[in-house]
C-alpha positions as CSV (number, residue, x, y, z in Angstrom):
1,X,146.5,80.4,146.9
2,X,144.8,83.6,146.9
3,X,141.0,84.2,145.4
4,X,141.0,85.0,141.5
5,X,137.4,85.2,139.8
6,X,136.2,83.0,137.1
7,X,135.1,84.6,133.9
8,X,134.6,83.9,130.5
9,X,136.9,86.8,129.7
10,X,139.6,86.2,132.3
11,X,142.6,85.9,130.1
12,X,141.4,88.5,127.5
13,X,144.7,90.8,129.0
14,X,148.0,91.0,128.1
15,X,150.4,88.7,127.8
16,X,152.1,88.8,131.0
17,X,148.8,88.7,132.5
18,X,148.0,85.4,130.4
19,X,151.0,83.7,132.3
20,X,149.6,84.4,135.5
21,X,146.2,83.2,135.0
22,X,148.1,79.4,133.7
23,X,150.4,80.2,136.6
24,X,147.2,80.0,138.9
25,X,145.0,77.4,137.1
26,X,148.0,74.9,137.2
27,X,148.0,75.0,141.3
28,X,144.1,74.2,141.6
29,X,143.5,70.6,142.5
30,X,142.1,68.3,140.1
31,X,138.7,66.2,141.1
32,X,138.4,62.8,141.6
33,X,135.5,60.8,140.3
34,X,133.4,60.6,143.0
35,X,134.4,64.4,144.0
36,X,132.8,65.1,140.4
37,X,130.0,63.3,140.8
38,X,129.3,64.6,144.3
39,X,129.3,68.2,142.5
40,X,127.3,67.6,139.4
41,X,124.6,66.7,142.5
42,X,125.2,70.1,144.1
43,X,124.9,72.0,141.3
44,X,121.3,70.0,140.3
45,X,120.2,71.6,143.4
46,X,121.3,75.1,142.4
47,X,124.8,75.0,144.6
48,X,126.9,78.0,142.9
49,X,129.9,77.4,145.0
50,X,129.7,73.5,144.0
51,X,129.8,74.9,139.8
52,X,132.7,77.2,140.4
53,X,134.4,74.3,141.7
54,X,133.7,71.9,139.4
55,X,134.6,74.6,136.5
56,X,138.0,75.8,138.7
57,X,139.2,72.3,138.3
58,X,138.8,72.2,134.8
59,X,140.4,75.2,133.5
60,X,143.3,73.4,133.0
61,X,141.3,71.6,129.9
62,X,140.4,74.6,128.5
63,X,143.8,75.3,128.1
64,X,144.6,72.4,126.2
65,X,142.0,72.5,123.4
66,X,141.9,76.2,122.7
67,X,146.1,75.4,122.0
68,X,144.7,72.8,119.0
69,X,142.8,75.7,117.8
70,X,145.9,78.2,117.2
71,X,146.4,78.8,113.6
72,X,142.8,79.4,113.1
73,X,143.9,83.4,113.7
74,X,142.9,84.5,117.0
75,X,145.2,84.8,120.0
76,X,145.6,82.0,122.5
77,X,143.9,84.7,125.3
78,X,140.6,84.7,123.2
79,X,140.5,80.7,122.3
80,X,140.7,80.4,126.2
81,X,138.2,82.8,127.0
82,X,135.8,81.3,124.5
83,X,136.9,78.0,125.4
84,X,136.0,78.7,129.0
85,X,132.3,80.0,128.1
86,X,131.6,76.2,126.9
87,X,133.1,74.9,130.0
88,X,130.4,77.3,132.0
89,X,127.7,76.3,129.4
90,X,128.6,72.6,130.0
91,X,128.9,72.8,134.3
92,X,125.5,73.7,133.9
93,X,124.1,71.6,131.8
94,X,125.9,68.3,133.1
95,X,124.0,64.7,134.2
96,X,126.0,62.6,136.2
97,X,123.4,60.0,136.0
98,X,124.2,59.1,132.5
99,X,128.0,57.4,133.8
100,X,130.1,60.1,131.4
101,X,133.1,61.9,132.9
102,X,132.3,65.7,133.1
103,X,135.5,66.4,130.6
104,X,134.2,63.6,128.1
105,X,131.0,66.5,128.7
106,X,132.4,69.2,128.6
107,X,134.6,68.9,125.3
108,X,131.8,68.9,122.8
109,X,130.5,72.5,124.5
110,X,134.3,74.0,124.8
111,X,135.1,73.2,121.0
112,X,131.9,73.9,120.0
113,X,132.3,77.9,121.6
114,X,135.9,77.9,120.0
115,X,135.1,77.1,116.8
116,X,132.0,79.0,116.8
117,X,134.2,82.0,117.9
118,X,136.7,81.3,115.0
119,X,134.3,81.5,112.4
120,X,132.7,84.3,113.6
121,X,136.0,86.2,113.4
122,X,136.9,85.2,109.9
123,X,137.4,87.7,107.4
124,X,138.0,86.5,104.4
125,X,135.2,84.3,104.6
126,X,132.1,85.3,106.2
127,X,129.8,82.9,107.1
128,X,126.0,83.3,108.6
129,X,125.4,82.7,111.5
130,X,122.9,79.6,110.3
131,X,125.8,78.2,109.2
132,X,128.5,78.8,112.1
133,X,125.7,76.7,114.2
134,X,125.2,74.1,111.3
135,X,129.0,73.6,111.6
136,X,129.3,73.3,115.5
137,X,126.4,70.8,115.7
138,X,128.1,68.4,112.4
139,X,131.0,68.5,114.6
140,X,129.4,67.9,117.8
141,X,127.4,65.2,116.2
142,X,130.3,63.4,114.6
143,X,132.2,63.8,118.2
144,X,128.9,61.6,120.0
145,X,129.0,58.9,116.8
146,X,132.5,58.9,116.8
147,X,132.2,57.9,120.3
148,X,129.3,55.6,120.4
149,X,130.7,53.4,117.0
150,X,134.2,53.7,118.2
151,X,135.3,55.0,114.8
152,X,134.9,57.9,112.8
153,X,131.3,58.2,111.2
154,X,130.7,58.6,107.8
155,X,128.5,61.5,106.4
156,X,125.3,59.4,105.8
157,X,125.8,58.6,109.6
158,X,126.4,62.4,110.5
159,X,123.2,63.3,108.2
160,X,120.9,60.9,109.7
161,X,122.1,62.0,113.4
162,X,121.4,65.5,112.3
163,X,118.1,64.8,110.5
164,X,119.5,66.3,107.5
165,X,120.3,65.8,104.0
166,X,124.1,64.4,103.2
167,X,124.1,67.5,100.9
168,X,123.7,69.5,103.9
169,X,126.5,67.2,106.2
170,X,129.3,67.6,103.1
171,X,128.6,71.6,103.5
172,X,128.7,72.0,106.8
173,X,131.6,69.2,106.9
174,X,133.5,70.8,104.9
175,X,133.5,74.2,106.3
176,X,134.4,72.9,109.9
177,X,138.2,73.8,110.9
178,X,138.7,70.6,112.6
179,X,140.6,68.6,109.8
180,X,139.7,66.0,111.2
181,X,135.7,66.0,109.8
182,X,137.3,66.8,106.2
183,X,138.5,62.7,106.7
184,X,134.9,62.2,106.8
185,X,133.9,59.3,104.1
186,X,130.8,60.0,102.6
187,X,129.1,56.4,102.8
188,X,130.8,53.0,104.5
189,X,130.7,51.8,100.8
190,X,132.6,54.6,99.3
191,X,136.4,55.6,99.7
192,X,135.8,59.2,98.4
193,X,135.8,62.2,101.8
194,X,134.3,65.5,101.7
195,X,137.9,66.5,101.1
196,X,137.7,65.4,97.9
197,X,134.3,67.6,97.0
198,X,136.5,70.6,98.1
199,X,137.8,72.4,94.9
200,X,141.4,73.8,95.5
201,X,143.3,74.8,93.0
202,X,146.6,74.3,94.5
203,X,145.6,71.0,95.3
204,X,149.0,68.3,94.7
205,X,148.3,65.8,91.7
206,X,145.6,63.2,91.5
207,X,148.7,60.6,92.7
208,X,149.9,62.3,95.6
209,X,146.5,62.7,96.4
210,X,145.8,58.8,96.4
211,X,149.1,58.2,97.9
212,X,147.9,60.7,101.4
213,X,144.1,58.8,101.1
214,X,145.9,55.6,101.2
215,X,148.3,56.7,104.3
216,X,145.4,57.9,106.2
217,X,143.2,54.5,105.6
218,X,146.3,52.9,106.7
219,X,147.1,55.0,110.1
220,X,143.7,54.2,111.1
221,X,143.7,50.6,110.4
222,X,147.4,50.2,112.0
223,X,146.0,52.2,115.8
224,X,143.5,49.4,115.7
225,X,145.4,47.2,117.3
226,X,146.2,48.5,120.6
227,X,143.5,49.3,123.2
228,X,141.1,51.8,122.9
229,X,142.5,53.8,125.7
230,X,146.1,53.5,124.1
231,X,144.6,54.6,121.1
232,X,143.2,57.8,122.3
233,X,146.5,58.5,124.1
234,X,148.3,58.2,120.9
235,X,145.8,60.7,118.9
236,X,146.2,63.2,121.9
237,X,149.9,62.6,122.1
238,X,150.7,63.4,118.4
239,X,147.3,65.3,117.4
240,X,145.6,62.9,115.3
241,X,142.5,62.9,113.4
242,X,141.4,66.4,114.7
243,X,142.5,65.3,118.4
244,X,144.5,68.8,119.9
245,X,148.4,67.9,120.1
246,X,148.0,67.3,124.2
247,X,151.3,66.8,126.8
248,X,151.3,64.0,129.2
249,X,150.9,66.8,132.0
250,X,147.7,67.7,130.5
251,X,146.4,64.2,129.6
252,X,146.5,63.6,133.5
253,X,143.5,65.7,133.3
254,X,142.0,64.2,130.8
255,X,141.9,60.3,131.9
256,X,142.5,61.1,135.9
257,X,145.8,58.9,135.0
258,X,149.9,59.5,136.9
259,X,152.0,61.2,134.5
260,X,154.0,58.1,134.7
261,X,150.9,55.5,133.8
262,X,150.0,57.5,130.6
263,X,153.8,57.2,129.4
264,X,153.8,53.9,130.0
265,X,150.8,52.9,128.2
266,X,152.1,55.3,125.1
267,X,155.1,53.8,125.5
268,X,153.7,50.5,125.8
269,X,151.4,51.3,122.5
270,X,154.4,52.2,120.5
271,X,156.0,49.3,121.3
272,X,153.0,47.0,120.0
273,X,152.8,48.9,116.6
274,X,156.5,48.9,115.9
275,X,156.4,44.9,116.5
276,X,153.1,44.4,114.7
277,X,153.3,42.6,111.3
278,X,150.9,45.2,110.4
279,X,153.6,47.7,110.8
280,X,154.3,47.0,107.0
281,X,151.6,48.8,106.0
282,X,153.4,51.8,106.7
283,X,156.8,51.1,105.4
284,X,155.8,51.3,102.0
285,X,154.9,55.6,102.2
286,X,158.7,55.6,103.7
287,X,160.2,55.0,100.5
């Protein structure tokens, strides 16, 4: 495979040029583990060679979050490039002491570039730039709870994490394009989301309203019963709950998995929920 340079702005070309950058990122080798780790090592000790590696390897990623981020209005050529600047940011910044996968890493620092990068470019609404990084780092903190609790924090979670008021956590909340954060619920004792502080005025009736709150509650109660691991296939597989809609080629990436193992356990996850009991929570919103 012949030498092409890493950049933050190497797909910011044309579209035939676009298809040859994916062209070349999908022949690079992924890492394994212990390939990774042996990296992160290198790059402690100042190893260029070891963090163009290490970032090489996972342009691939890049490619499949900035495509979650598409109908924000910017092209899929910028999303990347941004996308690729939180990948550098992140290669640099990684600890391979603390037992997390580099991608599990790097995620928080490609969204938060791409988002950043989206708001920045909005027109209709501009935002300061006090805000754009109040945004990235409510998302980036619900990303860590979200992780650490194994659910979806609620705002007086978020707030505290920040050291902020909830006030502050609903604002930034509910200006974040992830939909995913606008699910938020605003205390564990409360059912009301910062979607529901958002005033729209082509918003459907208070009953159809209910009726999606309900579904939602629901989906996420249902996915409980598989494995954790299942579960996150599933949210990449059909872009749930802010997870970017993800093939099974590019969850290979993701959890170092065959192509073959990750359709089995979506497969096998599919089957579980469509012989659950709990299954009947759902047929109801059918009808």
């Amino acid at each position: 495979m012949r030498h092409f340079r890493i950049s933050p702005s190497i797909t910011n070309r044309k579209t035939d040029s676009l298809e040859r950058y994916l062209n070349e990122i999908g022949k690079i080798d992924l890492l394994s583990p212990e390939e990774e780790i042996e990296l992160a090592k290198r790059i402690s000790a100042g190893d260029r060679a070891a963090a163009d590696k290490l970032i090489r390897a996972n342009l691939r990623f890049v490619v499949s979050v900035a495509k979650g981020y598409q109908d924000h209005g910017l092209r899929l050529s910028d999303l990347i490039s941004e996308g690729n600047k939180g990948l550098i940011k992140a290669s640099g910044r990684f600890d391979e002491s603390k037992g997390f996968k580099f991608i599990s890493f790097a995620v928080w620092w490609i969204r938060q570039s791409i988002m950043a990068s989206i708001a920045d470019n909005r027109r209709v609404v501009r935002l300061p730039g006090n805000q754009v990084v109040g945004i990235t780092k409510a998302y980036r903190a619900a990303e860590v709870l979200e992780q650490r609790l194994g659910r979806f924090p609620t705002v007086e979670e978020i707030a505290e994490e920040m050291g902020i008021s909830d006030e502050q956590a609903v604002d930034f909340l509910s200006h974040a394009p992830m939909s995913q954060s606008l699910d938020a619920l605003l205390s564990e004792d409360s059912d009301t989301t910062v979607k529901d502080l958002i005033p729209n005025e082509n918003a459907p009736a208070a009953d159809q309203r209910l009726w999606q709150e309900s579904l939602l509650v629901d989906i996420r109660r249902f996915l409980m019963i598989v494995s954790e691991r299942e579960r996150q296939i599933i949210y990449y597989y059909y872009g749930l709950f802010g997870y970017p809609q993800t093939t099974l080629d590019d969850m290979v990436f993701i959890f170092k998995l065959s192509k073959e193992r990750i359709r089995q356990l979506k497969d096998k996850a599919i089957k579980t929920l469509q012989n659950s009991s709990k299954s009947a929570l759902l047929r109801e919103y059918l009808y």
